[in-house]
N, C-alpha and C positions, 0 to 999 in steps of 0.2 A: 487513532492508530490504524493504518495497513500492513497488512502482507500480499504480495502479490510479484506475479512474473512480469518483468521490464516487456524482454520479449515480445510476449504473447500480448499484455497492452497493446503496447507500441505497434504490433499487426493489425488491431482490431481497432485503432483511434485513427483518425486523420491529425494532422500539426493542426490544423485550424482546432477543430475539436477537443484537442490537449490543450491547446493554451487558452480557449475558451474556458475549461473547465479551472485550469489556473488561474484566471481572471477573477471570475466570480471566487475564487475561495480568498485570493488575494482582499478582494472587494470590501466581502463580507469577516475578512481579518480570519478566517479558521486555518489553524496551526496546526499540522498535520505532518505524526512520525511515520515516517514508513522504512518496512523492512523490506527489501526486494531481493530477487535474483536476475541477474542477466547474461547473457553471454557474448554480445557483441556492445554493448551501452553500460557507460555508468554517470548515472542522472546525476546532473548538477543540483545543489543546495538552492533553495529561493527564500525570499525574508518568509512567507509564512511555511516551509514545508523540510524538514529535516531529515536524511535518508543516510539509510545505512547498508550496504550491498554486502548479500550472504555468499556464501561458494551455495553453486546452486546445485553441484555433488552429493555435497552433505547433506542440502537443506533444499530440497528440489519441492520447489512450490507451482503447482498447475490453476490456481484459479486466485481471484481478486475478495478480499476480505477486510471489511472496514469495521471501524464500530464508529460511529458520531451520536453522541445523546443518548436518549433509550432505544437505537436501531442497529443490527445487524444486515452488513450485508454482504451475500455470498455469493459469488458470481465464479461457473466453473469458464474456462478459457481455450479455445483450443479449436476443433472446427464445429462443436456444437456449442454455444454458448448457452448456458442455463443461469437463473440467478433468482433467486429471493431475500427478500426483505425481512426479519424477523423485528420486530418490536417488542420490547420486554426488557424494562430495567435492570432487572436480576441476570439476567441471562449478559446483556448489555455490559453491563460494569464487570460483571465475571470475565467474559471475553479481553474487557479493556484492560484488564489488571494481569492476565496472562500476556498479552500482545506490550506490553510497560516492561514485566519481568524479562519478556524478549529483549526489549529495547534496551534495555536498563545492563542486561548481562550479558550483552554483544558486542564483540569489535567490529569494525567494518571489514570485510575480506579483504580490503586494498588500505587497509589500516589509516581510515581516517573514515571521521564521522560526518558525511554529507546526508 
């Protein structure tokens, strides 16, 4: 599960590099929800990565947040980029179960589930 600003990615990636990174996850088959906010893009669906776009008004996200297995990772976005990795099961699944309930009790702001 993600959250994270389309945007602020999208400045900070090159196209090669996005789809680089889509390659390998394709690759390696990881299924991957994300919750985003954007303000000029709204990301297409691909067979492994389901996304759903917030009003980013509401729900104004500034940095990139994952959970995969027992890691956390926080990466704030913007002109200073910081980020850390936490590792820690408990903390891990605690995240993943909040970032679900996200998923789980959200429409897409353009009312469809990409």
């Amino acid at each position: 599960y993600m959250a994270y600003n389309a945007d602020l990615v999208l400045s900070l990636l090159t196209q090669k590099e996005r789809e680089s990174i889509r390659f390998d996850r394709a690759k390696k088959n990881i299924h991957v929800y994300s919750l985003y906010t954007a303000n000029s893009v709204e990301l297409e669906r691909s067979n492994v990565s389901m996304r759903k776009i917030l009003d980013k008004k509401k729900y104004p996200i500034d940095a990139d947040i994952a959970v995969y297995g027992d890691k956390i990772r926080l990466a704030s976005l913007g002109k200073e980029v910081v980020g850390v990795v936490i590792e820690n099961k408990a903390l891990a699944n605690s995240l993943k179960s909040i970032l679900k309930l996200c998923w789980d009790s959200t429409k897409s702001k353009r009312g469809t589930d990409k």
